[in-house]
N, CA, C, O and CB atoms as a CASP TS submission, in Angstrom:
PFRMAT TS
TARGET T0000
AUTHOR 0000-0000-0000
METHOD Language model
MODEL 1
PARENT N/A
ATOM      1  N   UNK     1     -13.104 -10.879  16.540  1.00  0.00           N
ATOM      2  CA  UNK     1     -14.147 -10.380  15.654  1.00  0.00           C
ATOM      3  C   UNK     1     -15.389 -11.271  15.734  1.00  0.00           C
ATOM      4  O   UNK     1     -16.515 -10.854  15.463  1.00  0.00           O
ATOM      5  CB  UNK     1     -13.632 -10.304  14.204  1.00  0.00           C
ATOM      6  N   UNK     2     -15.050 -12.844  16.220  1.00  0.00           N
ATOM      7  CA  UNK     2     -16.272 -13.389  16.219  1.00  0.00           C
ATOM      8  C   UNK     2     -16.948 -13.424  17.276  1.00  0.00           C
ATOM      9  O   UNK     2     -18.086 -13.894  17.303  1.00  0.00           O
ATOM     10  CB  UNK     2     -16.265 -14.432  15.837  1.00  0.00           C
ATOM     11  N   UNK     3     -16.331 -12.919  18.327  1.00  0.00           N
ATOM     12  CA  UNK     3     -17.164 -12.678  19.836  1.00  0.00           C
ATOM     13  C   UNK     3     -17.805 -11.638  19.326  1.00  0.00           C
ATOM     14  O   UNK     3     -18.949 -11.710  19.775  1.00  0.00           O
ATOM     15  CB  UNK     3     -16.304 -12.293  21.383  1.00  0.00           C
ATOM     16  N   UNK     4     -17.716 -10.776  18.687  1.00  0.00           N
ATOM     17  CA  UNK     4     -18.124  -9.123  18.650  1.00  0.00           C
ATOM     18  C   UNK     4     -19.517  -9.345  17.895  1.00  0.00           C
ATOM     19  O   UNK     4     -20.555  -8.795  18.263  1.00  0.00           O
ATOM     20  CB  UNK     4     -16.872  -7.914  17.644  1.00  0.00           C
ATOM     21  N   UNK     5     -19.404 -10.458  16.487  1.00  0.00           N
ATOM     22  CA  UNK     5     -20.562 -10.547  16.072  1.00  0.00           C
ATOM     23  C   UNK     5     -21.661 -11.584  16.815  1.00  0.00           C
ATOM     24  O   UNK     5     -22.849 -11.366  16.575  1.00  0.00           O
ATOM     25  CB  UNK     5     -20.336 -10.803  14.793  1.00  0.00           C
ATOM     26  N   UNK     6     -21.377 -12.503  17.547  1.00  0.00           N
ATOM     27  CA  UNK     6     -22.005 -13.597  17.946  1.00  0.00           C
ATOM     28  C   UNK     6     -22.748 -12.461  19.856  1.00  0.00           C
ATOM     29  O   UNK     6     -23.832 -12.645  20.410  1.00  0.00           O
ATOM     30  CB  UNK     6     -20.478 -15.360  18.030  1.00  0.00           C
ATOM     31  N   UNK     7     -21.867 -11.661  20.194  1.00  0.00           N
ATOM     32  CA  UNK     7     -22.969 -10.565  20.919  1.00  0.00           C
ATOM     33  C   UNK     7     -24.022  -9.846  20.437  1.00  0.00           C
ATOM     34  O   UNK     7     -25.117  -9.516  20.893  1.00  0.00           O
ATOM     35  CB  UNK     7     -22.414  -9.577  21.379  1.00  0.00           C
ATOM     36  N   UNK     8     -23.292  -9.637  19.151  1.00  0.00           N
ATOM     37  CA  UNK     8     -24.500  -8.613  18.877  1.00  0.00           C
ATOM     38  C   UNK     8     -25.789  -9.230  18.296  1.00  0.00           C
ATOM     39  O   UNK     8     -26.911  -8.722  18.297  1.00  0.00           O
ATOM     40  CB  UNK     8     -24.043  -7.494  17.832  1.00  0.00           C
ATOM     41  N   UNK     9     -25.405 -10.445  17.792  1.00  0.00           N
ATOM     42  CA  UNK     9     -26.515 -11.383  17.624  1.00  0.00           C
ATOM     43  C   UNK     9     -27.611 -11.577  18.975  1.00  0.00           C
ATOM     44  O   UNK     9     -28.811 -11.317  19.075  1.00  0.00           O
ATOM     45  CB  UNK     9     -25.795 -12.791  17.272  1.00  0.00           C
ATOM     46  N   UNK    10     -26.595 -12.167  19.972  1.00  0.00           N
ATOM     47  CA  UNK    10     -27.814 -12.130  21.396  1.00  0.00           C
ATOM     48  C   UNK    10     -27.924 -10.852  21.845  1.00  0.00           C
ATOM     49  O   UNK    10     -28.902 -10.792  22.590  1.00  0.00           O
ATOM     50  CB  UNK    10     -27.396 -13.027  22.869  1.00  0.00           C
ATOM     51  N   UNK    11     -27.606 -10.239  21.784  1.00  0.00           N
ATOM     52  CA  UNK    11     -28.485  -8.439  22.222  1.00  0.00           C
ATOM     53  C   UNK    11     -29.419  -8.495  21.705  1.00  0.00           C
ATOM     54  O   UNK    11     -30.454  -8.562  22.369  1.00  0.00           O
ATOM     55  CB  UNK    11     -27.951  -6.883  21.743  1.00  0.00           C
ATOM     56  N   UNK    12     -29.473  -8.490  19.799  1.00  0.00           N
ATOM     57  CA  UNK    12     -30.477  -8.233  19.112  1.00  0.00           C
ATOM     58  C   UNK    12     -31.968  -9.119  19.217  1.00  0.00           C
ATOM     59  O   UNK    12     -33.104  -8.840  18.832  1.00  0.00           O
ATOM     60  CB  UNK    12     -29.902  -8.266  17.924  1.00  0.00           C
ATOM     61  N   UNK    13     -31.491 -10.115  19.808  1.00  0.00           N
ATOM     62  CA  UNK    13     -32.804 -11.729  19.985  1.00  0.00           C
ATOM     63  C   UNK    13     -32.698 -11.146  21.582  1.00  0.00           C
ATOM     64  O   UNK    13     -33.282 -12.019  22.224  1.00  0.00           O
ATOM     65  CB  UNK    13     -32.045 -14.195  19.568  1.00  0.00           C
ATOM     66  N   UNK    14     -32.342 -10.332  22.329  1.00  0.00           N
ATOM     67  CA  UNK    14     -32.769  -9.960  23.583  1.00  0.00           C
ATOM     68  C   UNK    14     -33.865  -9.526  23.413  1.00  0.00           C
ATOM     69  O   UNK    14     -34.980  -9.993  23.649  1.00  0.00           O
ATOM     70  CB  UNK    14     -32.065  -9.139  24.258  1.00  0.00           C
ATOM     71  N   UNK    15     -33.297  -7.968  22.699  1.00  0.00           N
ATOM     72  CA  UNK    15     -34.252  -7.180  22.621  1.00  0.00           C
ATOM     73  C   UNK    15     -35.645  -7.344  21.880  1.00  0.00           C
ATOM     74  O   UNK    15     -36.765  -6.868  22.066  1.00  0.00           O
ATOM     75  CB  UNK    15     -33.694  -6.295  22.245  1.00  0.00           C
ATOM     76  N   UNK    16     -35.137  -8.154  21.034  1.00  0.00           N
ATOM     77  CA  UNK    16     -36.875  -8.816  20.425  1.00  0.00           C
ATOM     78  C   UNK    16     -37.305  -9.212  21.260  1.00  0.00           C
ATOM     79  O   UNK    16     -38.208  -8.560  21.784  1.00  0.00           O
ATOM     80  CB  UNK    16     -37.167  -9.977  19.392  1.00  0.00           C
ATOM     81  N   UNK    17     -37.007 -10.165  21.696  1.00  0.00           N
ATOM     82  CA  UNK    17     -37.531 -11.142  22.888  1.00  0.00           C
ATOM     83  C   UNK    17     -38.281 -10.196  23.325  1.00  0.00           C
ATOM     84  O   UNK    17     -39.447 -10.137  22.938  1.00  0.00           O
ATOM     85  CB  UNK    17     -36.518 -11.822  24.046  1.00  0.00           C
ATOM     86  N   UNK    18     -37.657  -9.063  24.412  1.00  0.00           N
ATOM     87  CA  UNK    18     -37.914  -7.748  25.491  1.00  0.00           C
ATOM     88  C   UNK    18     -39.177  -7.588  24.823  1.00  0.00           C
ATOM     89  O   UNK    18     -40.258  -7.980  25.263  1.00  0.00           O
ATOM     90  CB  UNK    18     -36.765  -6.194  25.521  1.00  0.00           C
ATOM     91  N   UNK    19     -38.925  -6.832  23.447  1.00  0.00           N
ATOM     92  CA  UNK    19     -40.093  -6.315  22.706  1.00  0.00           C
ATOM     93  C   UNK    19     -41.625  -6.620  22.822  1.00  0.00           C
ATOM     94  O   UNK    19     -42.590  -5.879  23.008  1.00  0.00           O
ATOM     95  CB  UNK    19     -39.832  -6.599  21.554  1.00  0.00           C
ATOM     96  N   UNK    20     -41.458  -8.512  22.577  1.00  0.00           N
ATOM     97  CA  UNK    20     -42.843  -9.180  21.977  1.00  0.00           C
ATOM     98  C   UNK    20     -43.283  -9.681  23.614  1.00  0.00           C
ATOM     99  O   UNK    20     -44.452  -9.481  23.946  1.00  0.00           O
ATOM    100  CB  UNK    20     -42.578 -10.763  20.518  1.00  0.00           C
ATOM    101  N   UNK    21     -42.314 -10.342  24.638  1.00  0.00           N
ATOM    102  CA  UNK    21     -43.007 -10.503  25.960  1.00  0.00           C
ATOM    103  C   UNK    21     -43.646  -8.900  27.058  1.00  0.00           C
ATOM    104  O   UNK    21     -44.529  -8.900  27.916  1.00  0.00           O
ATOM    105  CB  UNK    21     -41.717 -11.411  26.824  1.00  0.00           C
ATOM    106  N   UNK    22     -42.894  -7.876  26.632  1.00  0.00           N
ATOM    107  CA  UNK    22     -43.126  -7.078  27.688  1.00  0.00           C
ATOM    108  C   UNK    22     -43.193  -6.142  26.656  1.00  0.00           C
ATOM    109  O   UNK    22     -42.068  -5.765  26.327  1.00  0.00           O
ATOM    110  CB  UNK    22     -42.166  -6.950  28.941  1.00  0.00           C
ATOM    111  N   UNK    23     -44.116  -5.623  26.015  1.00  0.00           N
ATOM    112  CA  UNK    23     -44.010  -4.353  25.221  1.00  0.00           C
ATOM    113  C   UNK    23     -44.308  -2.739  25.965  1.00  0.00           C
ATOM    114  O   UNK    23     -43.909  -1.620  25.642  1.00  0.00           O
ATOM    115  CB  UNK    23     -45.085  -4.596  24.046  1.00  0.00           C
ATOM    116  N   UNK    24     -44.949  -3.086  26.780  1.00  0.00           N
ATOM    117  CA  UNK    24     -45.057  -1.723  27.585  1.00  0.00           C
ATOM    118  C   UNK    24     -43.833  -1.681  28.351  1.00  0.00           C
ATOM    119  O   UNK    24     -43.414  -0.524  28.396  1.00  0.00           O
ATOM    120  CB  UNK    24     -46.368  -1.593  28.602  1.00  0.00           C
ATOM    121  N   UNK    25     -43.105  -2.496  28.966  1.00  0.00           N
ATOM    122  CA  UNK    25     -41.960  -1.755  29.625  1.00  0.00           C
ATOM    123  C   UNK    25     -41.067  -1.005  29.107  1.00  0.00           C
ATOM    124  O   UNK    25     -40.383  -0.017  29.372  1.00  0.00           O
ATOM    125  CB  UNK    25     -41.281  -2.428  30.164  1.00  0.00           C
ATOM    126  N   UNK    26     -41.351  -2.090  27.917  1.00  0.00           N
ATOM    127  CA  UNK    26     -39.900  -1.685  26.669  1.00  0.00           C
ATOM    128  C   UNK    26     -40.353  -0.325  25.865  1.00  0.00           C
ATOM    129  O   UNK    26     -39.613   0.034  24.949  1.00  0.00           O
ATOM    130  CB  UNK    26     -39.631  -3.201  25.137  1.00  0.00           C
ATOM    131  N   UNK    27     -41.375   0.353  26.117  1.00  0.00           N
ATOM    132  CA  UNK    27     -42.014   1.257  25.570  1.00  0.00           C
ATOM    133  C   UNK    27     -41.342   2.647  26.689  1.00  0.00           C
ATOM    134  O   UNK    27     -40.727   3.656  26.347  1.00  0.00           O
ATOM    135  CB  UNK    27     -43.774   0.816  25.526  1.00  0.00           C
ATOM    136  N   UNK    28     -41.726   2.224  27.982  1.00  0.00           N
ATOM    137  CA  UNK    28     -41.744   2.671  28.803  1.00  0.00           C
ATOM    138  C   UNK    28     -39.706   3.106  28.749  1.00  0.00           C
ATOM    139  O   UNK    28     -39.234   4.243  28.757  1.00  0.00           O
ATOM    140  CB  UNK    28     -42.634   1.715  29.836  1.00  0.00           C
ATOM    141  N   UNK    29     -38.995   1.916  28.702  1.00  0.00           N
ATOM    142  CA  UNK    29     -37.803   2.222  28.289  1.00  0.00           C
ATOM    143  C   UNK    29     -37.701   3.254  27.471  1.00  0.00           C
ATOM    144  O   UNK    29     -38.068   4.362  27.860  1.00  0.00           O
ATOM    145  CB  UNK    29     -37.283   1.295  27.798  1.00  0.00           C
ATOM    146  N   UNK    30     -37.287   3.103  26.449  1.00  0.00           N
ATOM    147  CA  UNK    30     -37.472   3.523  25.477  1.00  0.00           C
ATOM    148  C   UNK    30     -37.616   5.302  25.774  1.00  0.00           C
ATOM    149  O   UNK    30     -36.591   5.983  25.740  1.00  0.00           O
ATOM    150  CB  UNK    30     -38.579   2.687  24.920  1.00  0.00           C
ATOM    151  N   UNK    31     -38.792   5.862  26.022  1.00  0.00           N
ATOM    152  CA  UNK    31     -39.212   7.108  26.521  1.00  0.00           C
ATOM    153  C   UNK    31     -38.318   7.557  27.162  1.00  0.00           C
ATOM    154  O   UNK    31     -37.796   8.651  26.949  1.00  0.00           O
ATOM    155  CB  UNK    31     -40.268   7.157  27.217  1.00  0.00           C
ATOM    156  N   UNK    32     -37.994   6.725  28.095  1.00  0.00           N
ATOM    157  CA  UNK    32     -36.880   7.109  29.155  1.00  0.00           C
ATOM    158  C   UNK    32     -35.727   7.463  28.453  1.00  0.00           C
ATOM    159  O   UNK    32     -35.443   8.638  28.684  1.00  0.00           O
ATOM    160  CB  UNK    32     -36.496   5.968  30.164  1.00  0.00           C
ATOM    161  N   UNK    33     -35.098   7.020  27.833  1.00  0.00           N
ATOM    162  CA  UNK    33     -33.880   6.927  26.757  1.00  0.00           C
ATOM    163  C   UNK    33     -34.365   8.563  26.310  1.00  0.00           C
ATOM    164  O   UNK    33     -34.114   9.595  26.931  1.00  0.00           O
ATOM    165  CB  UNK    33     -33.975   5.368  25.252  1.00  0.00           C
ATOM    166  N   UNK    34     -35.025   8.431  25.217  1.00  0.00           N
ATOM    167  CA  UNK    34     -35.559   9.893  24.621  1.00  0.00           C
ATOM    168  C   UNK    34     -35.754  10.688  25.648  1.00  0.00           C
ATOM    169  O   UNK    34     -35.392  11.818  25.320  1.00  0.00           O
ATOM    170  CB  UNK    34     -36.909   9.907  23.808  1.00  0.00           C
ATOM    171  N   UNK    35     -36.152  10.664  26.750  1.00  0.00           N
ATOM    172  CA  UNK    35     -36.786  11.732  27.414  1.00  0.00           C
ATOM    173  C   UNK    35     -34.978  12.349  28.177  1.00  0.00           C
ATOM    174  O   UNK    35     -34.657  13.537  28.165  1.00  0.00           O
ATOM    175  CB  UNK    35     -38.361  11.024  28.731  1.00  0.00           C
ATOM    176  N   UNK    36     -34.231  11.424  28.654  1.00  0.00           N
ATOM    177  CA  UNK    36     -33.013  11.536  28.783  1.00  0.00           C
ATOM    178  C   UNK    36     -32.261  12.611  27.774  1.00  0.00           C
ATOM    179  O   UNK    36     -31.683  13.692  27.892  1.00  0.00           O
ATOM    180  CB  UNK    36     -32.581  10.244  28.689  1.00  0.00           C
ATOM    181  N   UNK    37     -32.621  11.638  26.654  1.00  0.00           N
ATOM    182  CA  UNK    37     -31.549  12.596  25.735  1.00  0.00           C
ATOM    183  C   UNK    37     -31.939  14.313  25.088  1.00  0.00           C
ATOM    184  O   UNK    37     -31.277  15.173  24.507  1.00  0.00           O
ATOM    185  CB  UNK    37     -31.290  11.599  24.272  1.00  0.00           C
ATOM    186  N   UNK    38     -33.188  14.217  25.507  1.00  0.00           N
ATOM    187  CA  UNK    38     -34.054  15.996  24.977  1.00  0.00           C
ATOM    188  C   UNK    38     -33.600  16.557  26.139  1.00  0.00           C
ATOM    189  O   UNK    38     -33.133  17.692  26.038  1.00  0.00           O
ATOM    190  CB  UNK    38     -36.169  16.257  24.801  1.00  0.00           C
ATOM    191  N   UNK    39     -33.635  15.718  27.902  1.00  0.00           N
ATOM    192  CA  UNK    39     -32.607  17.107  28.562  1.00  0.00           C
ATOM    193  C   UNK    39     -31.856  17.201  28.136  1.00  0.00           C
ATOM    194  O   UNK    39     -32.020  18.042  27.252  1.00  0.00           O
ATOM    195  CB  UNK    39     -32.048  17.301  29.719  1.00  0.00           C
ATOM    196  N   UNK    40     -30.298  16.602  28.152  1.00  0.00           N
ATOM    197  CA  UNK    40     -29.544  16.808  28.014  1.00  0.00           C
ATOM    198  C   UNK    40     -29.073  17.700  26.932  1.00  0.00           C
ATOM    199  O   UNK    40     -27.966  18.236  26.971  1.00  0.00           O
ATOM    200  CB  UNK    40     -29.312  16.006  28.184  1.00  0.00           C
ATOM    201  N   UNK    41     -30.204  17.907  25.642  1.00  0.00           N
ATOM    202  CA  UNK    41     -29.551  18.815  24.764  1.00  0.00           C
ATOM    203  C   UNK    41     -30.123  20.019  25.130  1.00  0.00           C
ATOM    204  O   UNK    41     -29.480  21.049  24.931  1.00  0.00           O
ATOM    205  CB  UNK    41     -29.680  18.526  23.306  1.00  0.00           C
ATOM    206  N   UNK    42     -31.342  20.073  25.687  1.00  0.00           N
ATOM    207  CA  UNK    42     -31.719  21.257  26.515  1.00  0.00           C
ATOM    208  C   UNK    42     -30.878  21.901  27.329  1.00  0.00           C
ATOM    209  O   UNK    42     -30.524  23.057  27.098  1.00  0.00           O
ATOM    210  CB  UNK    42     -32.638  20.997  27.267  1.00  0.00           C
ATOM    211  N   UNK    43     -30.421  21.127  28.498  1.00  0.00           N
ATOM    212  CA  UNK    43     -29.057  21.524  29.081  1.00  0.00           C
ATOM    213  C   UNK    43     -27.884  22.127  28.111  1.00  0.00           C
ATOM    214  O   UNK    43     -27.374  23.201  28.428  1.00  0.00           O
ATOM    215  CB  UNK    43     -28.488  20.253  29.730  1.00  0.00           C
ATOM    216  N   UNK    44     -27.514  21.540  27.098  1.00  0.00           N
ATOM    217  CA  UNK    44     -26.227  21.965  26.248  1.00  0.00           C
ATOM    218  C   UNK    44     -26.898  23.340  25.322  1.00  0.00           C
ATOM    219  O   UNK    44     -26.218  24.282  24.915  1.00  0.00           O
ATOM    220  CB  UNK    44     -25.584  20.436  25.067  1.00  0.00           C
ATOM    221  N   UNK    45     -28.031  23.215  25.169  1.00  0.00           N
ATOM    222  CA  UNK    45     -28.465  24.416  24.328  1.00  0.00           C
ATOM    223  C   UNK    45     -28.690  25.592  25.400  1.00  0.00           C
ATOM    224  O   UNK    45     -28.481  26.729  24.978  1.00  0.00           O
ATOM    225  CB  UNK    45     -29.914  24.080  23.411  1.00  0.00           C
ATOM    226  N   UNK    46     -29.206  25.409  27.112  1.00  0.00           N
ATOM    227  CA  UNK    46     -29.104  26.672  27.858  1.00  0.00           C
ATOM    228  C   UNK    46     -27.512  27.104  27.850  1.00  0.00           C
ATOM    229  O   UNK    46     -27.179  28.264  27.611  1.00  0.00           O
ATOM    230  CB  UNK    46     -29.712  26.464  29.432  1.00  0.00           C
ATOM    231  N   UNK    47     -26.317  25.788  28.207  1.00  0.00           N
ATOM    232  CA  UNK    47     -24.930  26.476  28.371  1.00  0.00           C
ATOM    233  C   UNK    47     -24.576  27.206  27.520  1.00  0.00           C
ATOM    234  O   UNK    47     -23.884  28.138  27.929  1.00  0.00           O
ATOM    235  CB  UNK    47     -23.922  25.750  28.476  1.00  0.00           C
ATOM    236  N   UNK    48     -24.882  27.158  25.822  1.00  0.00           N
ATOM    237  CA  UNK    48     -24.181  27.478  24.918  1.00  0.00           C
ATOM    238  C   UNK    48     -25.011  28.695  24.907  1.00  0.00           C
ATOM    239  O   UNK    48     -24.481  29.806  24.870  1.00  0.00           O
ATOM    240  CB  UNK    48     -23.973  26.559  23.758  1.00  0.00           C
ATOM    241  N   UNK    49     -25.745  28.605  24.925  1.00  0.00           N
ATOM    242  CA  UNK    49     -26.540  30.491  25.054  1.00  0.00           C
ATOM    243  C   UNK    49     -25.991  31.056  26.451  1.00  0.00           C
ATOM    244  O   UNK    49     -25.833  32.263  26.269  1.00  0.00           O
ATOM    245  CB  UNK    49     -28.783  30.569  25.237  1.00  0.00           C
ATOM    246  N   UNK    50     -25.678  30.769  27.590  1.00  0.00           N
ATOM    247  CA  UNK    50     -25.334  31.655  27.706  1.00  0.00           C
ATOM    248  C   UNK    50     -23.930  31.767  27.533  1.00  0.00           C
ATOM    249  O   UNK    50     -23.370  32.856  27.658  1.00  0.00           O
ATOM    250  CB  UNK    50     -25.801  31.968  28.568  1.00  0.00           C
ATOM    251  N   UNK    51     -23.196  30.512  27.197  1.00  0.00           N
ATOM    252  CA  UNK    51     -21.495  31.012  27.230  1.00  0.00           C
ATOM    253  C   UNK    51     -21.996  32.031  25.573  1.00  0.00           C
ATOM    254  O   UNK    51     -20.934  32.564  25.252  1.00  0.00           O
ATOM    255  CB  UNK    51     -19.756  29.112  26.988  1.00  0.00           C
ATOM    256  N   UNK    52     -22.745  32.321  24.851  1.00  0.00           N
ATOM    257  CA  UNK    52     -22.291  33.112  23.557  1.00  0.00           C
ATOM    258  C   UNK    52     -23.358  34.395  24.050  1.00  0.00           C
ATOM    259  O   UNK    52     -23.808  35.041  23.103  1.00  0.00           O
ATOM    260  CB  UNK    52     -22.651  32.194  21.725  1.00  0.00           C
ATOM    261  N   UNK    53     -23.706  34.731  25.124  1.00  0.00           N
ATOM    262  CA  UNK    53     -24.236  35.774  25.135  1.00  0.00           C
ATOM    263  C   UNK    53     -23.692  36.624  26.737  1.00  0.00           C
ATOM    264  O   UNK    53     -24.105  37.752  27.009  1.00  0.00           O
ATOM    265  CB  UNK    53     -25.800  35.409  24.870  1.00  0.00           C
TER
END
């Protein structure tokens, strides 16, 4: 349990870190992530129309 919290501690001081040195990449991330996840429900919203039609 204390490995589990003492990671998530350095992820979280990563990603700040990420944040305040490189903010456009991490921006740029970021988008990517979102832009990822709107296909994919796009994709699941064309299958399900047509498996119900």
């Amino acid at each position: 349990m204390q490995v589990k919290k003492v990671a998530t501690y350095v992820l979280v001081a990563f990603v700040v870190f990420y944040l305040f040195t490189r903010p456009a990449q991490a921006a740029a991330a970021v988008n990517g992530v979102f832009d990822g996840i709107v296909q994919g429900a796009n994709q699941l919203a064309v299958f399900f129309t047509n498996v119900l039609t």
